[in-house]
C-alpha positions as CSV (number, residue, x, y, z in Angstrom):
1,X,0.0,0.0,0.0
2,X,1.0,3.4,-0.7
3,X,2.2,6.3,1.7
4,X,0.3,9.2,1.1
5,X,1.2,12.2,3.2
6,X,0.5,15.8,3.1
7,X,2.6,18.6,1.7
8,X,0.3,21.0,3.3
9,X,-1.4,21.1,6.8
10,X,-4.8,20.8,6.2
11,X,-5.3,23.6,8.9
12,X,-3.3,25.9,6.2
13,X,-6.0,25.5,3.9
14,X,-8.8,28.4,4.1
15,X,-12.4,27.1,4.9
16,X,-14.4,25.1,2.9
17,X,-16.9,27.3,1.8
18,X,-14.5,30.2,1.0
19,X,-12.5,27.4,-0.9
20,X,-15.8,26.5,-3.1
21,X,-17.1,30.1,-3.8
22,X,-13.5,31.1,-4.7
23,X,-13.1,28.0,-7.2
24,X,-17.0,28.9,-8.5
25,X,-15.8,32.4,-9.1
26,X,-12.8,31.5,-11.2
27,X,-15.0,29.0,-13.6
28,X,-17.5,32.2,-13.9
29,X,-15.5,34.6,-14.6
30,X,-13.8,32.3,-17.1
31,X,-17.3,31.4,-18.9
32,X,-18.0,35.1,-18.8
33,X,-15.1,36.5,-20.8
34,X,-15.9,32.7,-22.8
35,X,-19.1,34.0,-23.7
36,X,-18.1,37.5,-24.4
37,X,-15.3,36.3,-26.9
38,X,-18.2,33.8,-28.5
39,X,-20.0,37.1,-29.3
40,X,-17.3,38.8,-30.4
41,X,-16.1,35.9,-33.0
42,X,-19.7,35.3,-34.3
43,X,-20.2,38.9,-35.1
44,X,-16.5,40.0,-36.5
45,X,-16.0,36.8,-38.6
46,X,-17.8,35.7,-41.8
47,X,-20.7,32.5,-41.8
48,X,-17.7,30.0,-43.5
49,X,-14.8,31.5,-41.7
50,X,-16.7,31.0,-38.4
51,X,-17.3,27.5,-39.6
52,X,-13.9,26.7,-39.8
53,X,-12.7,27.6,-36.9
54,X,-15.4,25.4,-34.9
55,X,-14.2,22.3,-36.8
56,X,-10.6,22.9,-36.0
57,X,-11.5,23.7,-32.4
58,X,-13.3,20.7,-31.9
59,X,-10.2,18.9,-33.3
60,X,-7.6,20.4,-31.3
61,X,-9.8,20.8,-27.9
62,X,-9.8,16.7,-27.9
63,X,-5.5,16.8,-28.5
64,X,-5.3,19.4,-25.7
65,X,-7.2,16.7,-23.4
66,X,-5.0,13.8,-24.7
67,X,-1.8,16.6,-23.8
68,X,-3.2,17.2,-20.3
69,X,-2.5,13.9,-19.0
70,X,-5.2,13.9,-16.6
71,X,-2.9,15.6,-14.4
72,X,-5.2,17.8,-12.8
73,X,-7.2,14.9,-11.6
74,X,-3.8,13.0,-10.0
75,X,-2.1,16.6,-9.8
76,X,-2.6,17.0,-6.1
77,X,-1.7,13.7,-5.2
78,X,1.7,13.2,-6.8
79,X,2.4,16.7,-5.3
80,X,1.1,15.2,-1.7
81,X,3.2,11.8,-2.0
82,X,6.3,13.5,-3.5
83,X,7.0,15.7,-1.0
84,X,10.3,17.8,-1.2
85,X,9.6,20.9,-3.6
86,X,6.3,21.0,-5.2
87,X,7.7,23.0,-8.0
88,X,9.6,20.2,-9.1
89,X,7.0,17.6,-9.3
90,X,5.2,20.4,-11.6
91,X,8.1,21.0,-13.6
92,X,8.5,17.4,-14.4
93,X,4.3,17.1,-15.2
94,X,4.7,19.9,-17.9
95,X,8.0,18.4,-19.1
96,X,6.1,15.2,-19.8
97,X,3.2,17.2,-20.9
98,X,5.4,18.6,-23.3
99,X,6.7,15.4,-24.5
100,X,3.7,13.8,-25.4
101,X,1.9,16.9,-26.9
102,X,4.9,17.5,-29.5
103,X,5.3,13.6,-29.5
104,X,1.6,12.4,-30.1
105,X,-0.9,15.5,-30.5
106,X,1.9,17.3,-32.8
107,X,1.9,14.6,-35.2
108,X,-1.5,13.7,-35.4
109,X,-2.5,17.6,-35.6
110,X,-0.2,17.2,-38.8
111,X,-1.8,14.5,-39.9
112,X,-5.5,16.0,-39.4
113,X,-4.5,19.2,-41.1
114,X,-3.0,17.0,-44.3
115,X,-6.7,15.2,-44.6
116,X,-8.6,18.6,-45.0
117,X,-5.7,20.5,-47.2
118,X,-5.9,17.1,-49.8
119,X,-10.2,17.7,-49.3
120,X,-9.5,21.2,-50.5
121,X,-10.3,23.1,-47.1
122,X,-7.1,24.8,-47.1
123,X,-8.7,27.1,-44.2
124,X,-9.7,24.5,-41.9
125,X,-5.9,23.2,-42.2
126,X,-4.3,26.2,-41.1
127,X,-6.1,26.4,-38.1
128,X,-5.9,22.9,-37.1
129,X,-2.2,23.4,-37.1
130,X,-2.1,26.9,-35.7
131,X,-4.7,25.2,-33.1
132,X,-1.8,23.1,-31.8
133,X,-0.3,26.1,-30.1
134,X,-3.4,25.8,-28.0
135,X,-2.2,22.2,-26.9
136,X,1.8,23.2,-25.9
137,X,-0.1,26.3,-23.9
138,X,-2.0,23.3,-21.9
139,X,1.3,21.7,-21.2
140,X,2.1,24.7,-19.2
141,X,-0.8,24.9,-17.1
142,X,-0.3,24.5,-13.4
143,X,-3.8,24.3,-11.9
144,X,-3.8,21.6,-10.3
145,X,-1.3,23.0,-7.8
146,X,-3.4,25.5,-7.0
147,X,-5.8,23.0,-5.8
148,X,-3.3,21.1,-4.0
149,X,-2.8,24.7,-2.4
150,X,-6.0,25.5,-1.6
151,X,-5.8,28.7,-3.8
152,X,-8.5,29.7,-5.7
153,X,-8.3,33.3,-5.6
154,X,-4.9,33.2,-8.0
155,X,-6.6,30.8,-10.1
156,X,-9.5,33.5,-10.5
157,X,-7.4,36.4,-11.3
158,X,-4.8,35.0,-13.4
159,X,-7.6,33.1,-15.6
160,X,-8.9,36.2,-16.2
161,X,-6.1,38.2,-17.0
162,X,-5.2,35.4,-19.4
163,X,-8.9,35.7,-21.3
164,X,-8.8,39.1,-20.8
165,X,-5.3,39.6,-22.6
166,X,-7.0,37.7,-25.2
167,X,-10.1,39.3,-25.9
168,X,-8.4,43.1,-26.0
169,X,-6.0,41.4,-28.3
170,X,-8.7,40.3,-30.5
171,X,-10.0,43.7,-30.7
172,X,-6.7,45.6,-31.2
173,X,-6.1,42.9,-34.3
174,X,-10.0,42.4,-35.6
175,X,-8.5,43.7,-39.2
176,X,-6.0,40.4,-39.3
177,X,-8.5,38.5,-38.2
178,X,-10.8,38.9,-40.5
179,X,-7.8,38.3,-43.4
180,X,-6.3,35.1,-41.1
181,X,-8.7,32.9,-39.3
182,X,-5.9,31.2,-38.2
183,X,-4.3,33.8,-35.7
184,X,-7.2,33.3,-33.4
185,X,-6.1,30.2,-32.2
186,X,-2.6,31.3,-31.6
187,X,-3.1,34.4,-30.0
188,X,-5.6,32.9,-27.6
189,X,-2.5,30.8,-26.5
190,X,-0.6,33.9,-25.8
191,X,-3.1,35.2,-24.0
192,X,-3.9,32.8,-21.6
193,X,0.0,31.0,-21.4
194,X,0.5,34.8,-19.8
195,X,-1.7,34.4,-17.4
196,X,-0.7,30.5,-16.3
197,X,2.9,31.6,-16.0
198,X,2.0,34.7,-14.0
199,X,0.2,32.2,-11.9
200,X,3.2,29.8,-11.5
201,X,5.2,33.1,-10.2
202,X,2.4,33.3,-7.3
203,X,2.4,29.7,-6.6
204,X,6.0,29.6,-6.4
205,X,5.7,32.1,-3.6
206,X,3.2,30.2,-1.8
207,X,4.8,26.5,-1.9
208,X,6.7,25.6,0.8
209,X,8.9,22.6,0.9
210,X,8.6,19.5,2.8
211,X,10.4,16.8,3.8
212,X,10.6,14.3,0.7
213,X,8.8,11.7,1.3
214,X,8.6,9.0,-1.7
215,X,9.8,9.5,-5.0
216,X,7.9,9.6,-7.6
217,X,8.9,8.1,-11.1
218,X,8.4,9.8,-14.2
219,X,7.1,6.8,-16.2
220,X,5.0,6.4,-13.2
221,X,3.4,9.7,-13.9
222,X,3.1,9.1,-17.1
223,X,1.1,6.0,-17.1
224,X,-1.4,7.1,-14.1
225,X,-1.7,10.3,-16.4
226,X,-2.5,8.4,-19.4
227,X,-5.1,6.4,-17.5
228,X,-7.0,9.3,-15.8
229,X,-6.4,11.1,-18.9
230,X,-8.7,8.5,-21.1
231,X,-11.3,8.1,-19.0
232,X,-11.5,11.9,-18.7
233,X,-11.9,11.5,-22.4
234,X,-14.2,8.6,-22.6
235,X,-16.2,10.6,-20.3
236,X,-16.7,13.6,-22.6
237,X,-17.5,11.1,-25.8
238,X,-20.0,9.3,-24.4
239,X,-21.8,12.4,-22.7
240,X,-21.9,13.9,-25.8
241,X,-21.3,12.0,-29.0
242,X,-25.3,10.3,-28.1
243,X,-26.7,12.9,-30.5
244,X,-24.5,11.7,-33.7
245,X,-27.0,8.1,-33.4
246,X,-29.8,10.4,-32.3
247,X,-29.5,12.0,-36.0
248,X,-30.0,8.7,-37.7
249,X,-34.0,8.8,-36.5
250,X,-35.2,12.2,-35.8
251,X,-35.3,15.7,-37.8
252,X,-32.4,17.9,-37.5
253,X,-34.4,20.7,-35.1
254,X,-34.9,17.6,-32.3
255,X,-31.6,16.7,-32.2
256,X,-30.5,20.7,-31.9
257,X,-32.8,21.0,-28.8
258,X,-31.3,17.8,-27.4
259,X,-28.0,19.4,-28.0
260,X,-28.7,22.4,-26.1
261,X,-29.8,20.7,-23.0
262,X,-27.0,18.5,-22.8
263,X,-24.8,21.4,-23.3
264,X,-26.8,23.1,-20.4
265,X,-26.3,20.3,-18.1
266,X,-22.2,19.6,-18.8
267,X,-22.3,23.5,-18.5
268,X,-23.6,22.7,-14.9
269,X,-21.3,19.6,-14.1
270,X,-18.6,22.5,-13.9
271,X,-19.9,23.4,-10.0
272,X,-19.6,19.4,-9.6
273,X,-15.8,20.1,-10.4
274,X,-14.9,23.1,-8.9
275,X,-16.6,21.2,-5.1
276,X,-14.3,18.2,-5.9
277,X,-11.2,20.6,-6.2
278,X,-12.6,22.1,-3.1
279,X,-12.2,18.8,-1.2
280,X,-9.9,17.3,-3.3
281,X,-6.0,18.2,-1.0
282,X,-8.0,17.1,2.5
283,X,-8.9,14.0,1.1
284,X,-5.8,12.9,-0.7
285,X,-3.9,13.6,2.2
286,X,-5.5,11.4,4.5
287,X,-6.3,8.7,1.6
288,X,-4.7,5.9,3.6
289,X,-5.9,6.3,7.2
290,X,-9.7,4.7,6.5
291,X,-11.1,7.0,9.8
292,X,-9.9,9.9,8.7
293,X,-10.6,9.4,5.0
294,X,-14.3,8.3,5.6
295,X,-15.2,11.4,7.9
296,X,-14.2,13.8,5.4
297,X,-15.3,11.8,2.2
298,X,-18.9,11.6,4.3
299,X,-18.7,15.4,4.1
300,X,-17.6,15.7,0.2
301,X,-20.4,13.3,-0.6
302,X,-23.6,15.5,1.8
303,X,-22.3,18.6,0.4
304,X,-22.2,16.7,-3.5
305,X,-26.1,15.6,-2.9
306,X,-27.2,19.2,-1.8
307,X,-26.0,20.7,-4.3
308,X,-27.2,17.8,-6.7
309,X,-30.7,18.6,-5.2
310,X,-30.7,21.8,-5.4
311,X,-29.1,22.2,-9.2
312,X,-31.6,19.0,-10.5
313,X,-34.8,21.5,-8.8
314,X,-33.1,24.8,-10.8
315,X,-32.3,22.7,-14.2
316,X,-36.0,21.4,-13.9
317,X,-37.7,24.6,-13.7
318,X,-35.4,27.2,-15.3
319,X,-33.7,25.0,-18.0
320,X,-37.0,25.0,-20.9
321,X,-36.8,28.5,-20.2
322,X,-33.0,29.1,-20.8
323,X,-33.3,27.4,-23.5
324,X,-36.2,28.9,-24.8
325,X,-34.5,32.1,-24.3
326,X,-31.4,31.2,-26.3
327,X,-33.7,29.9,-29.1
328,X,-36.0,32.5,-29.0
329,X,-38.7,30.1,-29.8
330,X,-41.0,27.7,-28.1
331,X,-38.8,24.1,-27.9
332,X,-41.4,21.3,-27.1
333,X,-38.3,18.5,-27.4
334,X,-36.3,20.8,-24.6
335,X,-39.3,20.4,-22.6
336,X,-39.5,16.8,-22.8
337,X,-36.3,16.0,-22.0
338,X,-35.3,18.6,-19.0
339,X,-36.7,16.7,-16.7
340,X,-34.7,13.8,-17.3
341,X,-31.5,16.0,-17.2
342,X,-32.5,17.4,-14.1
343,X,-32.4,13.9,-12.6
344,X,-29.2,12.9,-14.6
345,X,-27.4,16.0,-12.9
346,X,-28.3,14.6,-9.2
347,X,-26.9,11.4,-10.2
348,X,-24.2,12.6,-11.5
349,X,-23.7,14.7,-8.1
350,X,-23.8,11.4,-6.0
351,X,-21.8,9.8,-8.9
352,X,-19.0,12.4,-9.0
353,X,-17.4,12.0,-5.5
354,X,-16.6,8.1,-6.2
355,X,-15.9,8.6,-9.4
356,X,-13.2,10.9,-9.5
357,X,-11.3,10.4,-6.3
358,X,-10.8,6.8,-7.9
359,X,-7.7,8.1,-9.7
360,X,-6.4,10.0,-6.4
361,X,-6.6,5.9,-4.5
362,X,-4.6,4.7,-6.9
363,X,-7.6,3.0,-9.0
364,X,-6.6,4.4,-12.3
365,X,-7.0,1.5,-14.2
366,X,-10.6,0.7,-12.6
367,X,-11.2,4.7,-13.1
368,X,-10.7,4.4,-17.0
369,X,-12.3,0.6,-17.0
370,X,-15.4,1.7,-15.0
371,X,-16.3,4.7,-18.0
372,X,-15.3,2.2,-21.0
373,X,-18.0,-0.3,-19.6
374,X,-20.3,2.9,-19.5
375,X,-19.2,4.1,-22.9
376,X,-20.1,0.4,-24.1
377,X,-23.3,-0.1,-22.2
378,X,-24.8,3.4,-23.1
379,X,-24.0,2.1,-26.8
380,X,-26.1,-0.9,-26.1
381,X,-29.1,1.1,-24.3
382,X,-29.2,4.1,-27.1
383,X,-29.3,1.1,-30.0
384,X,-32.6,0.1,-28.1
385,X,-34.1,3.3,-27.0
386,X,-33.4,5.8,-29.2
387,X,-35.1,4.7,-32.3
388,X,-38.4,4.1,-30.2
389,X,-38.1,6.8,-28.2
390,X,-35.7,9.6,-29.9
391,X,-34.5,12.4,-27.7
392,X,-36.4,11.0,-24.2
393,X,-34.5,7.8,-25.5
394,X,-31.1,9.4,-25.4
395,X,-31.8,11.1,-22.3
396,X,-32.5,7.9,-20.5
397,X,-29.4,6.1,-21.6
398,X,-27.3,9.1,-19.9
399,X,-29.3,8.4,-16.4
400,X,-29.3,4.8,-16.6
401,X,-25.4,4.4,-17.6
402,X,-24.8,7.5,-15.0
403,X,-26.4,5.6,-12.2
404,X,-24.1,2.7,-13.6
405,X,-21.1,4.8,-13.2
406,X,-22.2,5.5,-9.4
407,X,-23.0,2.1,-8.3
408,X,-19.7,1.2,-9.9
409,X,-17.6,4.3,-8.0
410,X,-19.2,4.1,-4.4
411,X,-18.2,-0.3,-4.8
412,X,-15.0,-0.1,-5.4
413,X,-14.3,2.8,-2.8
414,X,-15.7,0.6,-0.5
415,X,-13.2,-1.8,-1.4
416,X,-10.2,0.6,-1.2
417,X,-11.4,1.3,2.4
418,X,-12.2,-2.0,3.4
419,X,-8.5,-2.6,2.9
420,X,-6.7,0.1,4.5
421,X,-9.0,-1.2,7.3
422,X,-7.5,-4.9,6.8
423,X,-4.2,-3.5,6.7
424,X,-5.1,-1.4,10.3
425,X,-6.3,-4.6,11.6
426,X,-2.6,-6.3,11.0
427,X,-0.7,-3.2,12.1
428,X,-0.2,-2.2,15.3
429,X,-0.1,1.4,14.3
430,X,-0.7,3.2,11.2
431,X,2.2,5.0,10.0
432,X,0.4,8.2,9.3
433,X,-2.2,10.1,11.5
434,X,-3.4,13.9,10.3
């Protein structure tokens, strides 16, 4: 079994509440200068330029998760069992970042852009590869020891001077904009590589050494990266790629309303994230004294299935509306399947504190295995549903697999803590105590 021991005293940490709000802040402020740059693109560039540049995105968002490594889900962790120098252990995650985003995304971004410039689409190549400075700006970002810091506050001011940056940017060069499509990409990665280096300078200033406690190999990284990593990417597929099979059977408007409300509801999943990186440093620091580690995973879990109540009651009664709203039109299929997204997202609030502290115990490999058996089983339950049903169809494939991925979570947590308990039993005395 594994040491785990904190970098940080939990009593370092600011409150819980000030942690959450802080961390809530940051991905508002972040979705709000998001939104503003949305408008901003929509109305500076052409119909077909516009066009392009969402089908490169979408290309190079997907490389940028394969770069990330899933660090920000073991981030904290490595940074907890390491010990020593924090800085170091981040140093060495975006040196490995950096190795497999020039050594796997480059080339396949190559690749990518060769298929469109040999379909004609010139355009769409040029910002596929221009999109790739978007993935070495990811290798650089140092979020995750924020968490592991209990830092929010930095996280919210730097993101936004990075968006920010970008935005004035965009408006200082709207003339070569409008001639390059494929600057946008590139100066977006200035803008917010800016603001993640001037939030390593602040972090440096805040980490404090420890005594090492357990090295940690780079290969391991690399592998426990890669596994988080892919089911963090499985995990996006199969919550959103439903409405490509959903096309096959209903008209193109139904599966546009589906499409906003699932777009609605991973826009809410965002809170589910910022609460775990909330708890996430108290709970990986106690992750192998079973007392400890249940008393504080009873609270991540209560505060998880308030706010799960509370967001599946909002989603329910505000969600036709918003939708409605963006529309500007009456959506009967929105209607019909909010309410089943309103009980996906409580789910997926008692689902999300098993799922993802999975990789943080060491259960990569049953993390990743866990979302491929969704993936496969929500393929097996749209096949059957959605040409009966159509959009309600879709949406009750998500709860089912969903309540699949909880069951699955909350079992083998109770595994990993049945056996620090059967390792207690044959110890005399554990080895670490917060």
């Amino acid at each position: 079994m594994n040491s785990f021991r904190t970098t940080y005293p939990a009593t370092s940490l600011p409150p819980v509440w000030l942690r959450f709000f802080g961390y809530l802040s940051a991905d508002g402020l972040t979705y709000l200068l998001g939104f503003a740059i949305y408008g901003w693109l929509i109305r500076t560039l052409a119909d077909s330029q516009y066009g392009q540049l969402t089908i490169a995105t979408s290309i190079y968002q997907v490389l940028m998760m394969v770069g990330a490594l899933g660090l920000d889900l073991i981030g904290p962790r490595l940074i907890a069992e390491a010990g020593g120098d924090p800085i170091r252990v981040v140093q060495r995650g975006q040196r490995i970042r950096l190795s497999v985003s020039l050594g796997i995304c480059g080339p396949a971004s190559a690749v990518l852009a060769l298929i469109y410039w040999h379909r004609g689409q010139a355009d769409v190549a040029c910002v596929i590869i221009a999109g790739f400075t978007m993935v070495l700006a990811r290798a650089v970002d140092v979020s995750y020891l924020a968490v592991a810091l209990g830092m929010p506050g930095a996280l919210a001011r730097t993101r936004t001077l990075g968006l920010g940056l970008y935005l004035a940017i965009l408006v200082v060069c709207k003339p070569l904009i409008v001639q390059m499509v494929w600057i946008v990409p590139v100066l977006n990665a200035m803008g917010i590589t800016i603001g993640r280096v001037q939030l390593l300078r602040v972090l440096r200033r805040r980490a404090r050494a420890a005594a090492p406690s357990m090295p940690v190999r780079t290969l391991d990284i690399a592998w426990q990266g890669a596994k988080a990593g892919s089911g963090q990417l499985l995990l996006l597929a199969y919550q959103t790629l439903d409405v490509i099979l959903l096309a096959r059977y209903v008209p193109a408007e139904s599966v546009g309303q589906y499409a906003m409300v699932s777009r609605l509801y991973l826009f809410g999943t965002a809170v589910l994230t910022c609460l775990l990186s909330t708890f996430l440093p108290e709970l990986v620091a106690v992750a192998s004294d079973c007392e400890l580690l249940a008393k504080r995973f009873k609270g991540f879990v209560l505060a998880s299935a308030c706010l799960g109540m509370v967001g599946a009651a909002v989603f329910w009664t505000v969600g036709p509306l918003a939708c409605e709203f963006l529309g500007h039109r009456h959506l009967t299929v929105a209607r019909q399947v909010t309410p089943f997204y309103a009980l996906l997202f409580l789910v997926m609030a008692l689902c999300n504190p098993f799922l993802s502290l999975l990789p943080s115990l060491h259960k990569g490999s049953a993390y990743v295995g866990g979302i491929a058996g969704a993936a496969g089983l929500l393929t097996c339950i749209d096949v059957v549903l959605v040409p009966r049903l159509g959009p309600i169809g879709a949406a009750l494939g998500q709860l089912i697999v969903t309540s699949f991925l909880a069951v699955f979570g909350a079992t083998v947590y109770q595994y990993h803590v049945r056996g620090l308990n059967r390792i207690r039993a044959l110890t005399p005395a554990q080895s670490y105590r917060s």
